[in-house]
Backbone of each chain as ProteinMPNN parsed JSONL, in Angstrom:
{"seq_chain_A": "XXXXXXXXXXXXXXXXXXXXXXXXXXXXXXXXXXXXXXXXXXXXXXXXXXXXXXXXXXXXXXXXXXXXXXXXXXXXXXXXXXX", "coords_chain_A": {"N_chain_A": [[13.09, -12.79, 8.956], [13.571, -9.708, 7.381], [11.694, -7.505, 5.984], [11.286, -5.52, 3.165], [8.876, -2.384, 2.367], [7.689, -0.656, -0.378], [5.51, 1.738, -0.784], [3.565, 3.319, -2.957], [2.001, 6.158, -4.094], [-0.55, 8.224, -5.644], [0.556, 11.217, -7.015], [-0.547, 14.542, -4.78], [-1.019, 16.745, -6.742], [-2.125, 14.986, -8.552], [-5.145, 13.564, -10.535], [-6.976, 11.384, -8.992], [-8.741, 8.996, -9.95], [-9.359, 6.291, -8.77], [-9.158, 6.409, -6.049], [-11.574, 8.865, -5.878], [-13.627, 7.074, -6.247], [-14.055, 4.886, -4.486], [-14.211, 7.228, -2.601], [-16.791, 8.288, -3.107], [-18.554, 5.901, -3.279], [-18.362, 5.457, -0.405], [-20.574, 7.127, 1.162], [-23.058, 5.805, 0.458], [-23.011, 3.28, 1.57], [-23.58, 3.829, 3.905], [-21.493, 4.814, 5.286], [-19.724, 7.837, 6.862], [-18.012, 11.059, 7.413], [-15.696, 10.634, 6.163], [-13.62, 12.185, 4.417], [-11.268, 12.828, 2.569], [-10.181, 9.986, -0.335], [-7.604, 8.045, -0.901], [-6.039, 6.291, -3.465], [-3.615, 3.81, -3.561], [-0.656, 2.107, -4.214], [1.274, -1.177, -2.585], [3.898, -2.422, -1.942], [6.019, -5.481, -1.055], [9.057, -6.116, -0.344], [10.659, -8.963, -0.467], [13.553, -10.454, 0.862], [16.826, -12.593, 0.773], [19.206, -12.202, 2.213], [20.664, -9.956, 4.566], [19.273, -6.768, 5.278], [20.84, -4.126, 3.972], [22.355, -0.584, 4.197], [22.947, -0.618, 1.227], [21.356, -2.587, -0.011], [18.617, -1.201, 0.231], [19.543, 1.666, -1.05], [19.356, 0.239, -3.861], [16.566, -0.593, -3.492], [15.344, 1.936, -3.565], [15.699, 2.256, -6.528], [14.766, 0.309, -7.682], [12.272, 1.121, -6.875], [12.129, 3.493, -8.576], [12.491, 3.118, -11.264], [10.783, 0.978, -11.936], [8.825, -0.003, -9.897], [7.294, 2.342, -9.63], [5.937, 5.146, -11.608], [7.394, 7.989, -11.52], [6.4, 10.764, -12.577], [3.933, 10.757, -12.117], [3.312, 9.58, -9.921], [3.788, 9.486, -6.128], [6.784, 7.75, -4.134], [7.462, 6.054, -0.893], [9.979, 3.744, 0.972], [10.459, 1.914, 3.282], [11.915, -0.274, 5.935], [10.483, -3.402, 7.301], [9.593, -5.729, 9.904], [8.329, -8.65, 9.608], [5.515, -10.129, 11.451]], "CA_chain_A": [[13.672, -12.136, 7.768], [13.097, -8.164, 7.278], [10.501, -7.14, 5.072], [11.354, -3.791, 2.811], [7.723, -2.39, 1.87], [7.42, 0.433, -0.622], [4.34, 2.727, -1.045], [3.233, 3.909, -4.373], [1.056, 6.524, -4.103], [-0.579, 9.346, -6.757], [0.971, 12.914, -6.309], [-1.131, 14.772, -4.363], [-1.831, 17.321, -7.638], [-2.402, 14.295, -9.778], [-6.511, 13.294, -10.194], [-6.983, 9.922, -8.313], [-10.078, 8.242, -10.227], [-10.153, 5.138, -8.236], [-10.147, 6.824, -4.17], [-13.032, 9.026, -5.88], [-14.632, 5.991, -6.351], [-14.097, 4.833, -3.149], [-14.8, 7.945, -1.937], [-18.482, 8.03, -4.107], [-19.194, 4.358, -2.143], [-18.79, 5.525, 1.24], [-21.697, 7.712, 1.545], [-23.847, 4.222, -0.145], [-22.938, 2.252, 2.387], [-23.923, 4.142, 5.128], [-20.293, 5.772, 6.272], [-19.642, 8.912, 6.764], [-16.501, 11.18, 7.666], [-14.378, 10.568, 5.434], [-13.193, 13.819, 3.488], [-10.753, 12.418, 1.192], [-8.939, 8.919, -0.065], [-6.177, 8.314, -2.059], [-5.444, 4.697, -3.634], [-2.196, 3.542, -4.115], [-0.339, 0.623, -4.246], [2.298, -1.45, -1.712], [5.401, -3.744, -2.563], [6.195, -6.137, 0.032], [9.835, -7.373, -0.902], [11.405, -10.347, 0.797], [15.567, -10.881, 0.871], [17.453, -13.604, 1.203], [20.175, -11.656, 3.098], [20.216, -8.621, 5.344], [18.762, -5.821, 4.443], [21.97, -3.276, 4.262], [22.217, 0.568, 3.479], [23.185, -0.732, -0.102], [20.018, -2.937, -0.206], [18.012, -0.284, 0.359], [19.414, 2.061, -2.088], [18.975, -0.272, -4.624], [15.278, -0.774, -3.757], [15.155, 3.341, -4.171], [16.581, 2.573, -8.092], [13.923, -0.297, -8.331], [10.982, 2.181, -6.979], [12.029, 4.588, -9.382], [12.641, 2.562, -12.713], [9.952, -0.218, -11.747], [7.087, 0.18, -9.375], [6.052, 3.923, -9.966], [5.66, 6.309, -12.235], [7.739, 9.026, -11.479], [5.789, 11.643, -13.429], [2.788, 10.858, -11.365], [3.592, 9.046, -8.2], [5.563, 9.587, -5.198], [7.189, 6.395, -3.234], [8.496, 5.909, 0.41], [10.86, 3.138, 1.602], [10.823, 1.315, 5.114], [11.679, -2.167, 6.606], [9.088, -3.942, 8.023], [9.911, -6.882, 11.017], [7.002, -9.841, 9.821], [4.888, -10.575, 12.962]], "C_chain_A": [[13.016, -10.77, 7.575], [13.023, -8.256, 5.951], [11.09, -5.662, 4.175], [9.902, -4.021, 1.936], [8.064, -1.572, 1.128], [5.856, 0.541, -1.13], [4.304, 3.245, -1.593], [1.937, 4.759, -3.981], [1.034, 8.071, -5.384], [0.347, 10.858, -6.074], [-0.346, 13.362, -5.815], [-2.13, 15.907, -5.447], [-2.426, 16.394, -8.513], [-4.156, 14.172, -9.087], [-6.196, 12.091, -9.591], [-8.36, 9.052, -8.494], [-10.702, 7.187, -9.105], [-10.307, 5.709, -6.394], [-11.196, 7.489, -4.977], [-13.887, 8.355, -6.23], [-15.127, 5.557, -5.228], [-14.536, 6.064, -2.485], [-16.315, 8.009, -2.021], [-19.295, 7.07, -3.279], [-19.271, 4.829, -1.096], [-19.861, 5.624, 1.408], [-23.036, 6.436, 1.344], [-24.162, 3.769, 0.525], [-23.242, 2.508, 3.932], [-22.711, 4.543, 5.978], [-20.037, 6.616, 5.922], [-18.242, 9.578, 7.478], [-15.747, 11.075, 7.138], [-14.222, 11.722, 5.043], [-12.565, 13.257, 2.373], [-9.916, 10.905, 1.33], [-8.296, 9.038, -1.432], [-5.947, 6.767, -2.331], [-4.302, 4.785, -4.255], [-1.784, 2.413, -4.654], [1.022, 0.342, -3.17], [3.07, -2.688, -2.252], [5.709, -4.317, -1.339], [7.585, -6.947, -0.651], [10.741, -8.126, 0.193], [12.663, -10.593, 0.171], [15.721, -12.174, 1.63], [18.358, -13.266, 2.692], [20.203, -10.486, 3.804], [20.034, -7.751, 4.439], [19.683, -4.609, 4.851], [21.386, -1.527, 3.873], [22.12, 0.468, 1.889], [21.705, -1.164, -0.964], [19.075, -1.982, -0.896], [18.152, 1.249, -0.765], [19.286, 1.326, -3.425], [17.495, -0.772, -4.607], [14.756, 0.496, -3.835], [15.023, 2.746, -5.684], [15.233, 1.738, -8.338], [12.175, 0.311, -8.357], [10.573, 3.045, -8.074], [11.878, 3.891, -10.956], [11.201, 1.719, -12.631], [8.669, 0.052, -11.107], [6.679, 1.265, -9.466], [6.754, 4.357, -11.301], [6.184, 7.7, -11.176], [7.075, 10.633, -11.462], [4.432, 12.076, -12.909], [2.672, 10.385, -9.999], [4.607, 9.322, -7.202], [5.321, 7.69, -4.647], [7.778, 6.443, -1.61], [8.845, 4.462, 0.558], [11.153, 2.713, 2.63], [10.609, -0.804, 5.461], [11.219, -2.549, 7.149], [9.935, -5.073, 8.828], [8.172, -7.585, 10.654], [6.771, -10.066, 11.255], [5.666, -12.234, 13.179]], "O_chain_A": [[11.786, -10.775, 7.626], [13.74, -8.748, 5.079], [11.278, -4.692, 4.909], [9.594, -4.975, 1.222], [9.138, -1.178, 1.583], [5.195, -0.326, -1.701], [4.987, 4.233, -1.322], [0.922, 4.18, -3.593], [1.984, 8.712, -5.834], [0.592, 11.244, -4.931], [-1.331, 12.765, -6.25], [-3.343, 16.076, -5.323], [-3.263, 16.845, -9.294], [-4.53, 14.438, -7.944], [-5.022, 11.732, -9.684], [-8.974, 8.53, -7.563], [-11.849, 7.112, -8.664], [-11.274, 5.479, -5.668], [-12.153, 6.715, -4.971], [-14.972, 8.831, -6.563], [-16.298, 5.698, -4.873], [-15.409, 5.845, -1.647], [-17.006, 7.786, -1.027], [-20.375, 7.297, -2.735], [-20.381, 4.71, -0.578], [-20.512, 4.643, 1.769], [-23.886, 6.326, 2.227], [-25.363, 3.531, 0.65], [-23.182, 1.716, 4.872], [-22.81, 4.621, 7.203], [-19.954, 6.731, 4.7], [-17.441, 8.827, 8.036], [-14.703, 11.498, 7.634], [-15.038, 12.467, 5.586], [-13.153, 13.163, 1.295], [-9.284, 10.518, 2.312], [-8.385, 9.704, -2.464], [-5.671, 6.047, -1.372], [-3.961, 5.523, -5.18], [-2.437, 1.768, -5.474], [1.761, 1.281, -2.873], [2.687, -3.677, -2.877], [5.659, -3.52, -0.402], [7.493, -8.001, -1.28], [11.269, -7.851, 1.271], [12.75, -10.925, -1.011], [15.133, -12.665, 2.593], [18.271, -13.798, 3.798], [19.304, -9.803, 3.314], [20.379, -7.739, 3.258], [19.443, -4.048, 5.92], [20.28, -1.276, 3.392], [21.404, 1.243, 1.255], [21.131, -0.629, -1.913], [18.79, -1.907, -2.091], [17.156, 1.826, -1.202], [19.032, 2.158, -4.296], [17.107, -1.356, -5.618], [13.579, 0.477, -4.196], [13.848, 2.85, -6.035], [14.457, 2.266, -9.135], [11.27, 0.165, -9.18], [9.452, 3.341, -8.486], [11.013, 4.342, -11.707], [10.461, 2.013, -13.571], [7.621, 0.293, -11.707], [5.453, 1.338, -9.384], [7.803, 3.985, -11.829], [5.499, 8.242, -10.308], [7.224, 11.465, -10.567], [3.872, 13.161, -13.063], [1.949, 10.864, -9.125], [5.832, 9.384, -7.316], [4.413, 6.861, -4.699], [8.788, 7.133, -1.47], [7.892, 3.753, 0.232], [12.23, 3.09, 3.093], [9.879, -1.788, 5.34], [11.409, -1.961, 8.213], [11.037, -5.325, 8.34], [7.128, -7.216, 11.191], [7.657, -10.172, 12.103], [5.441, -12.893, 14.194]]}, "seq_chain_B": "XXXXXXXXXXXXXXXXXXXXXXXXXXXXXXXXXXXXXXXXXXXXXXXXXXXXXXXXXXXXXXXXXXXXXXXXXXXXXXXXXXX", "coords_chain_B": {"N_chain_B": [[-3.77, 17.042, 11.035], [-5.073, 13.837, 11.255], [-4.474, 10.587, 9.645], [-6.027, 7.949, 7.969], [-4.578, 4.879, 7.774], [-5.652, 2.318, 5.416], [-4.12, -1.348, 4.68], [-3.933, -3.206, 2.27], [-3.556, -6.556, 1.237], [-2.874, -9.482, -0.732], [-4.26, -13.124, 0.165], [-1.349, -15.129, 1.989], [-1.476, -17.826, 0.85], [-2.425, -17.295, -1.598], [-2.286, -17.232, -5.106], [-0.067, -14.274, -6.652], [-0.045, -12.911, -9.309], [0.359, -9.979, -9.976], [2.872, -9.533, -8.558], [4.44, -11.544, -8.931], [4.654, -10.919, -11.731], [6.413, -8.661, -10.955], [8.568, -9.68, -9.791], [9.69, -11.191, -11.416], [10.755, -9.277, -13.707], [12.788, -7.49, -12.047], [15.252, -9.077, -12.34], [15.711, -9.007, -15.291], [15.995, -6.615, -15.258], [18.681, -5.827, -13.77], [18.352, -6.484, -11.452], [19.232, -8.178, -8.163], [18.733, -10.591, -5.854], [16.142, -10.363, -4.55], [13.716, -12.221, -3.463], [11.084, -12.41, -3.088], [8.011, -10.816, -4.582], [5.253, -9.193, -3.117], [2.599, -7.71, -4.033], [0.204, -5.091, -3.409], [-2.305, -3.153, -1.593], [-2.82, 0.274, -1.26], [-4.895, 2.332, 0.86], [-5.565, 5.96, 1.671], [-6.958, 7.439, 4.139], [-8.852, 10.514, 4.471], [-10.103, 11.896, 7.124], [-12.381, 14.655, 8.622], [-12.982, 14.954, 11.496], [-11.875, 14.395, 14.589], [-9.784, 10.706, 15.231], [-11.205, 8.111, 16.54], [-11.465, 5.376, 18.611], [-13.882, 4.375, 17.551], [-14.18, 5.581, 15.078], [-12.016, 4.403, 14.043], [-13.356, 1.357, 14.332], [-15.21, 1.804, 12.404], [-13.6, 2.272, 10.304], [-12.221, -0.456, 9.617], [-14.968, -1.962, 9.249], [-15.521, -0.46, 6.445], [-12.879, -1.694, 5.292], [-13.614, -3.785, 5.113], [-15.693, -4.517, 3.643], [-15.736, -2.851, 1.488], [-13.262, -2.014, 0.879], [-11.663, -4.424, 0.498], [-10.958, -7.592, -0.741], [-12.075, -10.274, 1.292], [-12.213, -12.878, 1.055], [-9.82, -13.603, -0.586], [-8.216, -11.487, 0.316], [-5.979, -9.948, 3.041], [-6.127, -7.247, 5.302], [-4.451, -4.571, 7.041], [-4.806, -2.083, 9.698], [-3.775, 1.125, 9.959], [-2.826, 4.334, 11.979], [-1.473, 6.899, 10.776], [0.193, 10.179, 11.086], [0.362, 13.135, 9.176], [3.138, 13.953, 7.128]], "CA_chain_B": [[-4.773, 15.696, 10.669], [-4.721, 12.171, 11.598], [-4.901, 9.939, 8.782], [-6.303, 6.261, 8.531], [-3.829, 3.69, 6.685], [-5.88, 0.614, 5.076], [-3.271, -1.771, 3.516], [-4.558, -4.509, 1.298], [-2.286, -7.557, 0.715], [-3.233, -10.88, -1.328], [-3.381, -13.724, 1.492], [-0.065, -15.687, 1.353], [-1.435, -18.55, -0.116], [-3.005, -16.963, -2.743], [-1.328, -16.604, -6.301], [-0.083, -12.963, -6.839], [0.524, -12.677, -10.393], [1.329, -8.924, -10.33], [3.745, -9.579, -7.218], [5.342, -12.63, -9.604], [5.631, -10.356, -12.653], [7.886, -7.861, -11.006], [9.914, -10.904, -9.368], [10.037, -11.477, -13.098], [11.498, -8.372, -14.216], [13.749, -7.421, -11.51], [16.741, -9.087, -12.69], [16.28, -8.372, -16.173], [16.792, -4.723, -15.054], [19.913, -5.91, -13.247], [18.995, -6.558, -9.683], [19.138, -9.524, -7.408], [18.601, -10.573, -4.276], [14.628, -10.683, -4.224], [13.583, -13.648, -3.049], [9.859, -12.907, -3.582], [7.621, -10.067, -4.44], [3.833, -9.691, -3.037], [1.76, -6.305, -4.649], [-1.118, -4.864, -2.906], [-3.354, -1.683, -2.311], [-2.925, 1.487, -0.004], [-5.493, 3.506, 1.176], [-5.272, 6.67, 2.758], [-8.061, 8.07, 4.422], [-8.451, 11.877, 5.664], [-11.34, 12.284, 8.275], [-12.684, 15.812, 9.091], [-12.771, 15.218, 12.922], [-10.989, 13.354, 15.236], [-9.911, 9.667, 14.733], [-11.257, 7.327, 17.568], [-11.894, 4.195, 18.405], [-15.619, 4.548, 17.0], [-13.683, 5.818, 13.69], [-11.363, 2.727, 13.593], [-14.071, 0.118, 14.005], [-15.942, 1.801, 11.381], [-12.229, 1.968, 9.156], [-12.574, -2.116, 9.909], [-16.095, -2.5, 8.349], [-15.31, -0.101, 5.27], [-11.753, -2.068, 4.59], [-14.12, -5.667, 4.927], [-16.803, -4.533, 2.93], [-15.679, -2.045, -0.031], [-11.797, -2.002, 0.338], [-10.548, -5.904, 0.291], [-12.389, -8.928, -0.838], [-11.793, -11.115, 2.199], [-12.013, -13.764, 0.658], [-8.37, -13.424, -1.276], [-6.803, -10.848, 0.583], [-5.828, -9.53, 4.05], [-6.053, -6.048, 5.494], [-4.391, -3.814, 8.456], [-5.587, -0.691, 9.352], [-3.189, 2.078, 11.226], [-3.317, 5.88, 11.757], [-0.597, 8.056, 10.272], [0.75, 11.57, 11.299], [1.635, 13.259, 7.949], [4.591, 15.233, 7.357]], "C_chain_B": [[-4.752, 14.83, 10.35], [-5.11, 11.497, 9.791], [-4.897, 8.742, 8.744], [-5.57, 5.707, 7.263], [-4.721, 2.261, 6.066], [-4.927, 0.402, 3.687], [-3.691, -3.087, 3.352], [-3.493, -5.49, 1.003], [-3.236, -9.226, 0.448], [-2.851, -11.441, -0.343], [-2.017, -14.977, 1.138], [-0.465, -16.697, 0.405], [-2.511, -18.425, -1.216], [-1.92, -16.486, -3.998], [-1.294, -15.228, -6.209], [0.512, -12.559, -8.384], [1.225, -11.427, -10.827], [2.531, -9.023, -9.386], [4.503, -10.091, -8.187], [5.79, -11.742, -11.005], [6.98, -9.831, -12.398], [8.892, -8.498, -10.576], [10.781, -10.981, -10.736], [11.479, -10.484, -13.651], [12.89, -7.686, -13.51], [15.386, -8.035, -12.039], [16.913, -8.741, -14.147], [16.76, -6.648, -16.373], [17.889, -4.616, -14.238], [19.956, -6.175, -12.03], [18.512, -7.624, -9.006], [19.009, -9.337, -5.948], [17.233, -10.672, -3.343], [14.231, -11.279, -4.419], [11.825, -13.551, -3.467], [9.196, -11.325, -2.924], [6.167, -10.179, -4.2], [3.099, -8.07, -3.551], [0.379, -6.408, -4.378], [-1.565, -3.345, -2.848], [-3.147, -1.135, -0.997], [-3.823, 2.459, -0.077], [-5.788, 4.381, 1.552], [-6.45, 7.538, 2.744], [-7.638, 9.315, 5.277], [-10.132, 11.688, 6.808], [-11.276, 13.977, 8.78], [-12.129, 16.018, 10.686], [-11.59, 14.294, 13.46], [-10.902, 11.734, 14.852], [-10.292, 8.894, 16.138], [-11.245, 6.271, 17.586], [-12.978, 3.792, 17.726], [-14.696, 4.302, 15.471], [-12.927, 4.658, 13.394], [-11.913, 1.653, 13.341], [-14.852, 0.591, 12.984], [-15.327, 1.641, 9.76], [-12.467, 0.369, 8.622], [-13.629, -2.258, 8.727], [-15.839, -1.817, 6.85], [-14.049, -1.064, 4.51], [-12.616, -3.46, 4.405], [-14.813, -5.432, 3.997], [-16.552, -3.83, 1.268], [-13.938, -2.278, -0.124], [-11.012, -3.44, -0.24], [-11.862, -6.507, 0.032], [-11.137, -10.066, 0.488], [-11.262, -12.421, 1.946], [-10.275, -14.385, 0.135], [-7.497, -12.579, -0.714], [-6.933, -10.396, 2.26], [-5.618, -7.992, 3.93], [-5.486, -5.701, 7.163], [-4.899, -2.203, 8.451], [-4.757, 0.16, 10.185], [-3.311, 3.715, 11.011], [-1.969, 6.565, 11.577], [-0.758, 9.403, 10.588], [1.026, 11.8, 10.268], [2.315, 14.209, 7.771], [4.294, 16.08, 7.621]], "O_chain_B": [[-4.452, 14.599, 9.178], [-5.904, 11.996, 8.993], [-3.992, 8.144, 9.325], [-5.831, 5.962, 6.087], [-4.276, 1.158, 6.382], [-4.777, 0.988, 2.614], [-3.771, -3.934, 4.241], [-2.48, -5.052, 0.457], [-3.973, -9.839, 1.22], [-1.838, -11.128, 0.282], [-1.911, -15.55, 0.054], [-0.007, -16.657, -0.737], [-3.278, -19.308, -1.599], [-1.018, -15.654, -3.904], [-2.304, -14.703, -5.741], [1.541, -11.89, -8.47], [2.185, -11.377, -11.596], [3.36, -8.199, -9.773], [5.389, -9.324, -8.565], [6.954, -11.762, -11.405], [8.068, -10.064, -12.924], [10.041, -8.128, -10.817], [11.979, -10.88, -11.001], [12.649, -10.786, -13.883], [13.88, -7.389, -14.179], [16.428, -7.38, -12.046], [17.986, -8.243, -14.486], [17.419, -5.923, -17.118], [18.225, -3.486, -13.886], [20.99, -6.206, -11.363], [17.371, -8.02, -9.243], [19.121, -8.385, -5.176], [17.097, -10.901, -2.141], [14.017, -11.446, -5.62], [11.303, -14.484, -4.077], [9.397, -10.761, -1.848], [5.583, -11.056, -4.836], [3.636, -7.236, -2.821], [-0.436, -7.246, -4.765], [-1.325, -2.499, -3.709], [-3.229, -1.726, 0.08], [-3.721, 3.38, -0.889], [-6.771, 4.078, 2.228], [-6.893, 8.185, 1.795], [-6.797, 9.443, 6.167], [-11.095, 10.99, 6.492], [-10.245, 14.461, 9.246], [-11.274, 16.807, 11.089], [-10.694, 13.691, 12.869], [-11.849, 11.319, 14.185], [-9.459, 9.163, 17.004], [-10.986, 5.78, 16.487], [-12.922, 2.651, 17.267], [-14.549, 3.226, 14.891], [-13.263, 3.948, 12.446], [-11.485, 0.88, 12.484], [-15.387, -0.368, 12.429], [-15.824, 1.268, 8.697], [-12.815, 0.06, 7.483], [-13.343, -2.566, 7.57], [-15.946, -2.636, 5.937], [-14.128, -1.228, 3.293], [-12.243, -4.219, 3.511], [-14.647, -6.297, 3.138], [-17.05, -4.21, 0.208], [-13.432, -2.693, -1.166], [-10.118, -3.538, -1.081], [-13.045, -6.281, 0.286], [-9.948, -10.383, 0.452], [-10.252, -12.958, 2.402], [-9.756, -15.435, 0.514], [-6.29, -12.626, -0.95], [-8.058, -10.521, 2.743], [-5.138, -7.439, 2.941], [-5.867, -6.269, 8.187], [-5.233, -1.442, 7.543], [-4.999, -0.038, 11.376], [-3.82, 4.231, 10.016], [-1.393, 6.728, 12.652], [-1.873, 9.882, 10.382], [1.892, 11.063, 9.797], [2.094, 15.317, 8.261], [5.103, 16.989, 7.804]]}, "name": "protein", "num_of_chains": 2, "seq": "XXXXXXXXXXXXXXXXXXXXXXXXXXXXXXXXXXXXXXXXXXXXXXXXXXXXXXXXXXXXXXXXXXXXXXXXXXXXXXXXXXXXXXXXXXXXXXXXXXXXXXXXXXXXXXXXXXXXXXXXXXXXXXXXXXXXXXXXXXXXXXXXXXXXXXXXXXXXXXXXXXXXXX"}
């Protein structure tokens, strides 16, 4: 059964408290390299029935009304194949 | 400049209560067809230099140790091109 994921993440002008948290820890823990992170969030939704063009714009409508913030987040959209 | 993906996901048989809200809400905002939602965490890492293998197994220990609690959730780790 195909997977549609979406990816919530901050705008890139917005602040991002919790990666500079994560970022803050690295150095702690003894890793280094990083430059910058960004925390987001991911939707993993599961269908009964194929996952159509229609599908798919209707999990746009539910990105936009439902899992983000507009105002502060962007989203992307892709179908995943479960292992 | 390469960028490292860690994605966080509750393991299946673990409750996901924010996953189950938006199951929740979905149809009262009109839409069907989602059989079951799971909500987890994206992290996107930049790195200064190159990404290697070195840099991946060290991605590994940062996503076990500070990004996921093991215990409750699963992690993958991949490298992104970005736009």
């Amino acid at each position: 059964m195909p997977r549609v994921v979406v990816d919530v993440m901050p705008k890139p002008e917005i602040l991002d408290p919790q990666g500079k948290a994560v970022l803050g820890a690295l150095p702690r823990l003894g890793f280094s390299g990083v430059t910058d992170v960004r925390q987001g969030k991911r939707f993993e939704l599961e269908f009964a029935g194929e996952v159509t063009e229609a599908v798919l714009a209707e999990v746009h409508q539910m990105a936009e009304t439902l899992l983000s913030n507009p105002v502060i987040e962007n989203f992307t959209v892709h179908v995943e194949q479960p292992a």
